[in-house]
KOLPA-550280 format. One record per residue: residue in three letters; x, y, z of N, C-alpha, C, O, CB in turn. Coordinates in steps of 0.1 Angstrom, whole numbers, plus 2048, in hexadecimal, padded with zeros to 3 digits. Glycine has a CB too. Layout:
<recs>
ALAXYZXYZXYZXYZXYZ;...
</recs>
This chain:
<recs>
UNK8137887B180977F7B47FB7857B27F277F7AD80A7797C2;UNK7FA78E7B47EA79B7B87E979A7A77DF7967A17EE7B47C3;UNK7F87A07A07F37A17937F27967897F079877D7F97A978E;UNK7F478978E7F177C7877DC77A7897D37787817FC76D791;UNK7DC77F79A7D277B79B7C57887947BA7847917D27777AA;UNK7C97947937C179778B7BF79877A7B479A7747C179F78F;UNK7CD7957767C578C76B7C07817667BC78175A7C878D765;UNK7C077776F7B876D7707AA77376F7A17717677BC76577D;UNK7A977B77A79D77E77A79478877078878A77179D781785;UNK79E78E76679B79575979878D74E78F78F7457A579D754;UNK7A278175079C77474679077074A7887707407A4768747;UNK78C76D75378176675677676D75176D76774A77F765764;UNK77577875477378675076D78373F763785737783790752;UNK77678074077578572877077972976477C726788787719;UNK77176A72B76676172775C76072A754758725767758726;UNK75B76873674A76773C74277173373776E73074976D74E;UNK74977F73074978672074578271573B78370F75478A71B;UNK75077A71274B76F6FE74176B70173876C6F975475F6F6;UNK73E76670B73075970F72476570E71B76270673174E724;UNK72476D71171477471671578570670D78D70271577E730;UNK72278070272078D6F471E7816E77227766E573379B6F0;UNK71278F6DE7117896D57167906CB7187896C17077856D5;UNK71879B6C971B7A16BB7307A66BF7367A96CA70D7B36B7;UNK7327A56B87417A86B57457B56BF74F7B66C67437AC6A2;UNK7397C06BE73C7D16C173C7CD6D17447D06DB72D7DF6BA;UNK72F7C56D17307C96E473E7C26E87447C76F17207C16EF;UNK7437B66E47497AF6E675B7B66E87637B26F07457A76DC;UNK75B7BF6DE7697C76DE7657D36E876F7D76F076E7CD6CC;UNK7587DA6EB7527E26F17577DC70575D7E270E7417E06EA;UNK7527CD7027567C970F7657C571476A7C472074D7BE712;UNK76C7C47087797C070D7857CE71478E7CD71C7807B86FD;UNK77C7DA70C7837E470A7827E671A78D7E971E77E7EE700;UNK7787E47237727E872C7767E37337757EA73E7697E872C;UNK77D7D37347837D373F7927CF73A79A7C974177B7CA749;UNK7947D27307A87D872E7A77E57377AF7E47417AE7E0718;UNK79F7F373979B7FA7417A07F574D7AA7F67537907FD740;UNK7977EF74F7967EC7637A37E87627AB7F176878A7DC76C;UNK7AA7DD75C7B27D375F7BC7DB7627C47DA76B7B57C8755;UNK7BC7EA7577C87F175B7C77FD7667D080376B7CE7F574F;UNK7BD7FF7687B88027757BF7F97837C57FC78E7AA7FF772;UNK7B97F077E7BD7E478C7CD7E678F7D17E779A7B97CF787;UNK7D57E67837E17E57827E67F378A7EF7F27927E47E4773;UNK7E27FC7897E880B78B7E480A7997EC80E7A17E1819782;UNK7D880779C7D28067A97DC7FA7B27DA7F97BE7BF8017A8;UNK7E47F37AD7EB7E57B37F97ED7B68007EC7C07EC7D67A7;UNK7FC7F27AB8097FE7AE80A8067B98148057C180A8077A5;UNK8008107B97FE8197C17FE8127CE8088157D57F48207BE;UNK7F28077D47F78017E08047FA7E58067F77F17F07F97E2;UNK80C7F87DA8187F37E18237F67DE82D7EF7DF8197E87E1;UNK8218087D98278147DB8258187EC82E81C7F382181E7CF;UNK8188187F181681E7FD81A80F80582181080F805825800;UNK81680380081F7F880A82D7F880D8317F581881F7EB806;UNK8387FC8018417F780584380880B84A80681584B7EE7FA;UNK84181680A84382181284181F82684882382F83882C80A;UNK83481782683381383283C80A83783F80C84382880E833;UNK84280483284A7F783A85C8018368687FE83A8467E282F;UNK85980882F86980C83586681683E86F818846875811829;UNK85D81C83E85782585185981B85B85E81E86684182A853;UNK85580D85985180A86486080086685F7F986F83F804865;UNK8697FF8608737F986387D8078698878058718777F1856;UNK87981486488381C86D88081C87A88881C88388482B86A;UNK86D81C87A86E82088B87481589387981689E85F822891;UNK8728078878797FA8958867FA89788B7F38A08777E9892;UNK88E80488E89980489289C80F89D8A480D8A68A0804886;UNK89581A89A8978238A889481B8B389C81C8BD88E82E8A9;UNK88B8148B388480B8C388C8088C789080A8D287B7FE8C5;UNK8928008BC8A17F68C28AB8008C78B07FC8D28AB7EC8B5;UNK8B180E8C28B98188C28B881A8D08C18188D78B68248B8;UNK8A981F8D68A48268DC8A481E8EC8A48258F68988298D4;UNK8A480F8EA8A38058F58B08018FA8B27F990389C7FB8F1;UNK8B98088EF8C88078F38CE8108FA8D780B9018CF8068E8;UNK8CC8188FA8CD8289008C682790E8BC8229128C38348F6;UNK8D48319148D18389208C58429248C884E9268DB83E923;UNK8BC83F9248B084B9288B48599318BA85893B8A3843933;UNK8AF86492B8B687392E8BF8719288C087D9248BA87A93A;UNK8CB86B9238D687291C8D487990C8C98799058E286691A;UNK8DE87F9098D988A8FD8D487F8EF8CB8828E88E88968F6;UNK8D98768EF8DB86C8E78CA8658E28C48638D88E68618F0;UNK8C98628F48BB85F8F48B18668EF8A88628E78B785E8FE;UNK8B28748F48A88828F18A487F8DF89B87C8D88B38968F4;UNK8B18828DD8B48808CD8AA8778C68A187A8BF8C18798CA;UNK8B086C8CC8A785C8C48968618C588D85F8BD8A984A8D1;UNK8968648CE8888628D688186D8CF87686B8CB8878628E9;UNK88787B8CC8828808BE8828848B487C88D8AF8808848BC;UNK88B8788B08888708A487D8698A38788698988908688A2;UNK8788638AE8718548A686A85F8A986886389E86F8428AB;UNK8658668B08548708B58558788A484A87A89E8568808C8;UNK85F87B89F85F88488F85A87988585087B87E87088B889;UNK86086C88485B86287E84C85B88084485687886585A880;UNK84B85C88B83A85688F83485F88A82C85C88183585589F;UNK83586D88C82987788482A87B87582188186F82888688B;UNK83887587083887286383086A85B82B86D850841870861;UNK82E85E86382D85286081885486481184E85B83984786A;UNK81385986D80686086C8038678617F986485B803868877;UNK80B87285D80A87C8528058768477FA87884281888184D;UNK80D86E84280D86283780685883A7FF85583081A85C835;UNK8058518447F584B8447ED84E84F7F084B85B7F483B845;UNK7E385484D7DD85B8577D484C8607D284D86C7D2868850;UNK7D084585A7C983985D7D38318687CF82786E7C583084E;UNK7DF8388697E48318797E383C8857E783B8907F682B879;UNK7DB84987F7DC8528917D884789A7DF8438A37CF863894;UNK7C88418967C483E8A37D08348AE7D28338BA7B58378A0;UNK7D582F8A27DF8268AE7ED82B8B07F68248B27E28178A9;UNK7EE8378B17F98438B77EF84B8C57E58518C57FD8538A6;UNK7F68498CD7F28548D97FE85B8DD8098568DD7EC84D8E6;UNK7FA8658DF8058718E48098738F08008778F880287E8E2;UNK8158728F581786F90382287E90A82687E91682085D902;
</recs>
């Protein structure tokens, strides 16, 4: 969908282009320029949802520990275990995006 909508918006792009060029050079000059971006935009659309879908399978392990973890006897070895696990996974999951420390506190 992101990449329907940015080339909609590359089209728009190129006739708002034809309309304001007048000679042939700037004209191929400007198309070239945003085939550029467009594939820019593209690599840049990848890359975020390379790091989207890495986030959501982090964040579906930790919900599965929660659940692991809420099932479990507290002090048994089992628990210990889980519980550092998800504390190895939470600071993994900081590592890799640092933009969630603030909402991690250390207990």
């Amino acid at each position: 969908m992101k990449r329907i909508c940015i080339l909609l918006i590359v089209i728009s792009l190129l006739f708002i282009s034809f309309a304001g060029c007048n000679s042939d050079k700037a004209l191929k000059k400007e198309l070239e320029a945003l085939n550029r971006r467009a594939e820019q935009l593209d690599r840049d659309l990848d890359t975020q949802q390379s790091k989207l879908d890495r986030l959501t399978e982090l964040k579906n392990q930790y919900d599965a520990l929660q659940d692991k973890i809420a099932r479990l006897q507290p002090g048994t070895t089992e628990y210990i275990k889980a519980v550092d696990e998800n504390n190895r996974l939470v600071r993994q999951m900081v590592r890799e995006f640092p933009e969630l420390e603030p909402y991690v506190k250390e207990e």
